[in-house]
N, C-alpha and C positions, 0 to 999 in steps of 0.2 A: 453721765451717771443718771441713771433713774430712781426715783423714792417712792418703796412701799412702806405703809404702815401694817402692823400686827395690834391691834388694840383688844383687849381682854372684854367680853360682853358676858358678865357673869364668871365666876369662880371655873367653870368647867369650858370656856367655849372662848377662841379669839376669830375675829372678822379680820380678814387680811384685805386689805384696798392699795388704790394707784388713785390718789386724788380723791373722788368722790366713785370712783368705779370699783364695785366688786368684786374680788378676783377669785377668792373663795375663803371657807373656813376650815376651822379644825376645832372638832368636838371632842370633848375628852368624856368617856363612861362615866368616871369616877371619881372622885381625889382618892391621887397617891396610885394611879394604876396609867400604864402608858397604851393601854387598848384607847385607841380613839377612830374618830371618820373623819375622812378628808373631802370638801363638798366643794366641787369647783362652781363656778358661775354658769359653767353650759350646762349643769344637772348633772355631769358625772359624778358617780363616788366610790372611794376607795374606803376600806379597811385597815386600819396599822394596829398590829398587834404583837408582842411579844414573844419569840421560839423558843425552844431549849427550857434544859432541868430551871437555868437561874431568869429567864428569862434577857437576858442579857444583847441577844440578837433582837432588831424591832422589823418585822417586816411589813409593808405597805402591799395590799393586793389589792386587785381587782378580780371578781368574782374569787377565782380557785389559784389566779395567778398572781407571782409573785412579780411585784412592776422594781422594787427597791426595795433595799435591805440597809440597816444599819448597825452600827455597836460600836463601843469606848472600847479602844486600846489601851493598853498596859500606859504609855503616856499622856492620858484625857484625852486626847484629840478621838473622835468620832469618826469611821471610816465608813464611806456611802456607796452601796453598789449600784447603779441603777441596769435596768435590763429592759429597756423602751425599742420597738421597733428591730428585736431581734440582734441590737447590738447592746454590750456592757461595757460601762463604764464606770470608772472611779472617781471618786472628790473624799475630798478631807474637809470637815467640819471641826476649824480649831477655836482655841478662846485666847484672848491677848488684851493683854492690861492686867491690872487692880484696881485702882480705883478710878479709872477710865476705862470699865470692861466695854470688849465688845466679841466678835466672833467672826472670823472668816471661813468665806467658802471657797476651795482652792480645789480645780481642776486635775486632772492628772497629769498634766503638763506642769503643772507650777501656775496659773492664771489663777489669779482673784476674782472671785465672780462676783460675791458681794459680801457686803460688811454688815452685820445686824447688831446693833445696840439699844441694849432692856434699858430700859426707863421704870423704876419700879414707882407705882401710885401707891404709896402710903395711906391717902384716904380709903382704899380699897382696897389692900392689903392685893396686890398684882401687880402682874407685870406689862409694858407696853413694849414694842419693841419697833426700830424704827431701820428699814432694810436700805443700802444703797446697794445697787445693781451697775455693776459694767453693759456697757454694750455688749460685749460674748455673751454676757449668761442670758440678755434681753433675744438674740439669736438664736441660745436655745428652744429645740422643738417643745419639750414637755418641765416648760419653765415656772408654770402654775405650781406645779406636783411639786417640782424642787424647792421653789419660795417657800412653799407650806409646809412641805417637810422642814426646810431650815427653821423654820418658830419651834418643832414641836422635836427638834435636834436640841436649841437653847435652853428649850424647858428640859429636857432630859437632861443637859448637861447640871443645868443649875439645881436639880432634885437630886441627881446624882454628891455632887459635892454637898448640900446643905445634909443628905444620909451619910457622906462620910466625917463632917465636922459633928454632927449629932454627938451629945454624950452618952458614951455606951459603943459607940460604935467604931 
């Protein structure tokens, strides 16, 4: 198993690392909007932006194209398209616990790819989040894109529920 960190650098923006190496970030527009950019360490960058009337679908592109698609199923869990290199693929982005939360990323085979668990910073009102990686997912080709995605999967899940416990809602 490999360890990345997701560490929050200001309210809008987390730094994703493997030790002291930079792997990329994820910039968020706004608070409370899930339009962000994805910045790898080689200078790539994607776009993730919201489709549809409810916004509900989040898609990651690159220039005009679409690399991965995401969105919450009727049972939370988060279903991931990816479309890399001409072929598509599935994973599921679930959440497991209560008061040991954490979240798996699970192949379309049934494989675990890895476990990410928030840490929320209290002094800082944020979230940190601390990823373990399988050897499969370290195998995968465009494994940056999917770590980064999986932070900005958590945050969607965890804004999602704290909009559904809101009062009023």
């Amino acid at each position: 198993m490999t360890e990345y960190q997701a560490k929050s650098n200001g309210s809008l923006s987390f730094d994703v690392t493997k030790g002291d190496s930079q792997i990329g970030k994820l910039i968020y527009q706004s608070w409370f909007t899930f339009n962000s950019t994805l910045e790898l360490a080689n200078g790539l960058i994607y776009t993730i932006e919201p489709k549809g009337f409810w916004g509900t679908t989040i898609e990651l592109k690159d220039g005009d194209k679409v690399r991965l698609k995401f969105k919450m199923n009727w049972n939370g869990d988060i279903v991931i398209q990816t479309y890399f290199d001409g072929f598509e693929k599935g994973y599921v982005f679930k959440h497991k616990g209560i008061f040991k939360e954490s979240f798996l990323l699970i192949d379309q085979d049934g494989i675990e790819l890895l476990v990410t668990k928030p840490q929320i910073k209290w002094s800082k009102m944020n979230y940190e989040y601390q990823i373990m990686v399988s050897d499969a997912f370290e195998a995968l080709a465009n494994k940056e894109i999917l770590l980064i995605t999986s932070v900005h999967c958590a945050n969607y899940y965890m804004s999602m529920m704290m909009a559904a416990g809101a009062p009023g809602a």
